[in-house]
C-alpha positions as CSV (number, residue, x, y, z in Angstrom):
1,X,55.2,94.6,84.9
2,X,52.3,93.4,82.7
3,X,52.7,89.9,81.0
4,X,53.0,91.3,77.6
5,X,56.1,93.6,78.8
6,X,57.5,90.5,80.2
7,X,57.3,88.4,77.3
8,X,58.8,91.5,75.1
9,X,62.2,91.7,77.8
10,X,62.4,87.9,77.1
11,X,62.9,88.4,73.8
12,X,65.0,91.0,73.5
13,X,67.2,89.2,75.6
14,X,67.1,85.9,73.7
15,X,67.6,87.6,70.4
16,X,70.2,89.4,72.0
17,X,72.2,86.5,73.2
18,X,71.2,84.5,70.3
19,X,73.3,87.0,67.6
20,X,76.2,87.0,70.0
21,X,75.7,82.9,69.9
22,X,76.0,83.1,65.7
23,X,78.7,85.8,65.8
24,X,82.1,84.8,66.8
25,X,84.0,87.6,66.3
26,X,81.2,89.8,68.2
27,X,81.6,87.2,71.1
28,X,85.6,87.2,70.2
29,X,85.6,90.7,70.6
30,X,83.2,90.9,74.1
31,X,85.3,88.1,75.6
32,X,88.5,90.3,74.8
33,X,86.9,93.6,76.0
34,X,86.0,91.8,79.3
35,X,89.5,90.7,79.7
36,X,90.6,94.0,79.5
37,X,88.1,95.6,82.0
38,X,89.3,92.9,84.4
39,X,92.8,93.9,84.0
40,X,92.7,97.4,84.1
41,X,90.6,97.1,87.4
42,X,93.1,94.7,89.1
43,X,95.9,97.3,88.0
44,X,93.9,100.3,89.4
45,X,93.5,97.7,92.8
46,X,97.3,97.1,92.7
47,X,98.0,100.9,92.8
48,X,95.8,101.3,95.1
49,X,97.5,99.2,97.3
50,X,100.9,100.4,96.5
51,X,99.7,104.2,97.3
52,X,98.7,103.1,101.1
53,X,102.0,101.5,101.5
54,X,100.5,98.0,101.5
55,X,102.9,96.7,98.9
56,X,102.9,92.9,99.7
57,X,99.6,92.6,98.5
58,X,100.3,94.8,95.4
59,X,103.3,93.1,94.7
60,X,101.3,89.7,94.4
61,X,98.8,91.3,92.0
62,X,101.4,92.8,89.6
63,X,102.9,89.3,89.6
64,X,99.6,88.1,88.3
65,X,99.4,90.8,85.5
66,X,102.7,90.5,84.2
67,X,102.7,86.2,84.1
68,X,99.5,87.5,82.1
69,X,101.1,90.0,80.2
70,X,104.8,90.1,80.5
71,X,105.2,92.2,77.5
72,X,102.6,95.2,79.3
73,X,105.3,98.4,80.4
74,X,103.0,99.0,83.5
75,X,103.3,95.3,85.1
76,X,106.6,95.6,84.4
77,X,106.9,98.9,86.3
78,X,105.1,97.8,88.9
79,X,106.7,94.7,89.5
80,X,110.1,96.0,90.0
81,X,109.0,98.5,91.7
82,X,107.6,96.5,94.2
83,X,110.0,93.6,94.0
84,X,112.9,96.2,95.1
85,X,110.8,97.4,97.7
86,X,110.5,94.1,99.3
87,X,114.1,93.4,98.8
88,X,113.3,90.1,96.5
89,X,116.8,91.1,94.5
90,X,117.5,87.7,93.5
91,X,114.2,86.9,92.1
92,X,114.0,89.9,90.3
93,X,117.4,89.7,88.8
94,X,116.2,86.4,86.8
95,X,113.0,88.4,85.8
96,X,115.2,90.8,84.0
97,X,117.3,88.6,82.7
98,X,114.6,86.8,80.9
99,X,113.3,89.8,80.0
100,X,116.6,90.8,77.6
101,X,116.7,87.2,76.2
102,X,113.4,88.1,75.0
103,X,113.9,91.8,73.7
104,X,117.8,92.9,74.3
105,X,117.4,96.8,74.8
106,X,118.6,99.3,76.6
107,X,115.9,99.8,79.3
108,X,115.7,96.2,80.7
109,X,120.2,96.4,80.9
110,X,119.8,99.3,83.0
111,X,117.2,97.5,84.8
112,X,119.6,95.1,85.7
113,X,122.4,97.1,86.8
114,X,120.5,99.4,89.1
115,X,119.1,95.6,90.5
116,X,122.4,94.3,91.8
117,X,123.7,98.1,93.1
118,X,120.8,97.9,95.6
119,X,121.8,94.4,96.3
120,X,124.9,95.7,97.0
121,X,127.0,94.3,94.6
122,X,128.1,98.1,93.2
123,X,131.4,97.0,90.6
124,X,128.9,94.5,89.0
125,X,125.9,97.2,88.5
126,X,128.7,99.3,87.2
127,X,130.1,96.7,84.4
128,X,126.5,96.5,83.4
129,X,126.0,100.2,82.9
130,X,129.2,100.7,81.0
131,X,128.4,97.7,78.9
132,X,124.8,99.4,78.1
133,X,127.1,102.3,77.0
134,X,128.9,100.6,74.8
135,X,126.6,98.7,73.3
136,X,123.7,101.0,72.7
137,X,126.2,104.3,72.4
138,X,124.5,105.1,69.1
139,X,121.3,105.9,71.0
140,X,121.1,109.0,72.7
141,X,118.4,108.1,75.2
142,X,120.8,105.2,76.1
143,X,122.8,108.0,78.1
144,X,119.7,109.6,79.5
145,X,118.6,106.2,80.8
146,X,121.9,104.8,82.7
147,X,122.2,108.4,84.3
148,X,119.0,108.7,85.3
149,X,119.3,105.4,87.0
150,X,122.5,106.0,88.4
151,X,121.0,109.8,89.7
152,X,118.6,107.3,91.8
153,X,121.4,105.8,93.1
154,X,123.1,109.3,94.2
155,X,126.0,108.5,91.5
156,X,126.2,111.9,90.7
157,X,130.0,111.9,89.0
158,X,128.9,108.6,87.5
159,X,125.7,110.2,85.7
160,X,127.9,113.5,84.5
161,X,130.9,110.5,83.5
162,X,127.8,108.7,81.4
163,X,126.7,112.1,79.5
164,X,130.5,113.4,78.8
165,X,130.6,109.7,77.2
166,X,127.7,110.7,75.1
167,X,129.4,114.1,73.9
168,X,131.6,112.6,72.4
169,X,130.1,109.9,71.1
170,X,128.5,112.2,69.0
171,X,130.8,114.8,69.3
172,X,128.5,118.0,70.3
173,X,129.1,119.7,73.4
174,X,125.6,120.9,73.2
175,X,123.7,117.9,74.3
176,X,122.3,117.0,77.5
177,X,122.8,120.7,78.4
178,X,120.0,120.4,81.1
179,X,120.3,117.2,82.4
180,X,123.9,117.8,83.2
181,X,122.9,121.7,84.9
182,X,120.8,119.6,87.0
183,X,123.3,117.2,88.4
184,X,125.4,120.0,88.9
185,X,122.8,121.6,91.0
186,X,122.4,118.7,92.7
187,X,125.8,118.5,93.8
188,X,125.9,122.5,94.5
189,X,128.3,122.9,91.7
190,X,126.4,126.1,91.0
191,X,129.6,127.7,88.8
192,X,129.1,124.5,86.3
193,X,125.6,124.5,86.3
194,X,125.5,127.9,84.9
195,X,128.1,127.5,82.5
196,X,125.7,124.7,81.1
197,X,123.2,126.8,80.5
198,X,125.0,129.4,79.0
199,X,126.4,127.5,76.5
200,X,122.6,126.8,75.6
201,X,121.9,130.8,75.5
202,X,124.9,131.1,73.8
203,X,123.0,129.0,70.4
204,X,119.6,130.0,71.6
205,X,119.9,133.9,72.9
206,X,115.7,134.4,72.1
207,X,115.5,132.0,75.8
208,X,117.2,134.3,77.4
209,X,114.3,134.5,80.3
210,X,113.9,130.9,80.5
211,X,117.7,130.8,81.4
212,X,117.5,133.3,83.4
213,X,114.5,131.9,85.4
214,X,116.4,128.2,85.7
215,X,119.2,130.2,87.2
216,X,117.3,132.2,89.5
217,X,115.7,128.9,91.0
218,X,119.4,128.4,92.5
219,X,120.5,131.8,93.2
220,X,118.3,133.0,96.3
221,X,120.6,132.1,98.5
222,X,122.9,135.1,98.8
223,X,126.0,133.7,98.7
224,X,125.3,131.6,95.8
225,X,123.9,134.4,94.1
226,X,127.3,136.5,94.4
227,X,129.2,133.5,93.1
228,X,126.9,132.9,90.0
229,X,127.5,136.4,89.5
230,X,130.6,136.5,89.1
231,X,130.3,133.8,86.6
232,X,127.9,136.1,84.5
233,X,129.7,139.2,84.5
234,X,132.5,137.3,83.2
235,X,130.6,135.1,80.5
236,X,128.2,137.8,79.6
237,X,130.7,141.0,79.3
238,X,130.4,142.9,75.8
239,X,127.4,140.3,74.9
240,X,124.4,141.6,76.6
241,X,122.8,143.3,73.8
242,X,123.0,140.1,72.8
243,X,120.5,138.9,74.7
244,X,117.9,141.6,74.8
């Protein structure tokens, strides 16, 4: 490179540097994006980590993120995640705990609950979950939440017991059709399950295929397809035209 080249990089650079100097919110607004850079690659390191099992180390980088950030869903997520991996219930119970002083909602309750069943202490994480019910029973994802984390937990009766509360709280027996059919499949109550989803064909007869096919997926078992139906001829009789 020839002196005058030189001379020319030099100055592009020192003018360069020079109106990020007299610009605050430029340099504002670089120091912020290369905060964020450095965040998002230590999250991508800490799931890294977390995929290759080596969740110690993960663990003490999501730590890191959310002291940073405890208001980021991710480092939250990721925390707990690993927290309950590594058995650090009492620890994490305080976290949470903190967390609904700050923002009291749903989520972080049911957090809290399915914290202290792992621990063990079951009647407790129960109280909780029955107390999000109550409290946040005008929210229907409140239901969805507490039996989704109960589902984790294998509380099967539990999760059905949390949606029926949510039928009548707002008195329609035609919500959480499918969440319910699949609890029922899980606990090869195959009779209920499809009952479930024919009260959904029964409002909505243009799915009949989509039914059909959700069915099927539990059916190939020949037993279980006799049995199931039985439950169709008997629900569907005089109404097939119906359907077509």
């Amino acid at each position: 490179m020839n002196s005058s080249m030189k001379t020319l990089t030099s100055c592009i650079i020192f003018f360069s540097l020079l109106a990020v100097c007299l610009n605050p919110a430029l340099a504002q607004r670089t120091k912020v994006q290369s905060v964020q850079d450095n965040s998002r690659s230590r999250l991508r390191m800490a799931q890294d980590y977390e995929r290759r099992g080596n969740y110690n180390t993960a663990l003490r980088i999501y730590k890191r993120l959310y002291t940073e950030v405890p208001a980021n869903q991710l480092y939250y997520e990721g925390l707990k995640r690993n927290m309950v991996r590594m058995k650090q219930f009492d620890e994490l119970i305080e976290m949470i705990n903190v967390r609904i002083s700050r923002t009291n909602g749903v989520r972080p309750n049911v957090d809290l609950a399915d914290v202290y069943y792992r621990k063990g202490e079951s009647e407790r994480a129960l109280a909780i979950w029955q107390q999000a019910l109550t409290q946040f029973a005008q929210q229907k994802s409140t239901y969805t939440y507490v039996a989704n984390a109960m589902v984790s937990n294998r509380l099967y009766d539990e999760a059905l017991e949390a949606y029926r509360q949510g039928r009548q709280t707002f008195n329609d027996e035609n919500v959480f059709i499918f969440e319910m059919a699949n609890i029922y499949v899980l606990r090869l109550k195959y009779k209920e399950a499809t009952l479930e989803y024919l009260k959904h064909l029964e409002r909505n007869p243009n799915q009949f295929g989509y039914i059909e096919n959700r069915i099927v997926n539990y059916t190939k078992d020949p037993e279980r397809a006799r049995e199931v139906a039985a439950i169709l001829e008997e629900n569907l009789a005089g109404r097939k035209q119906k359907y077509l």
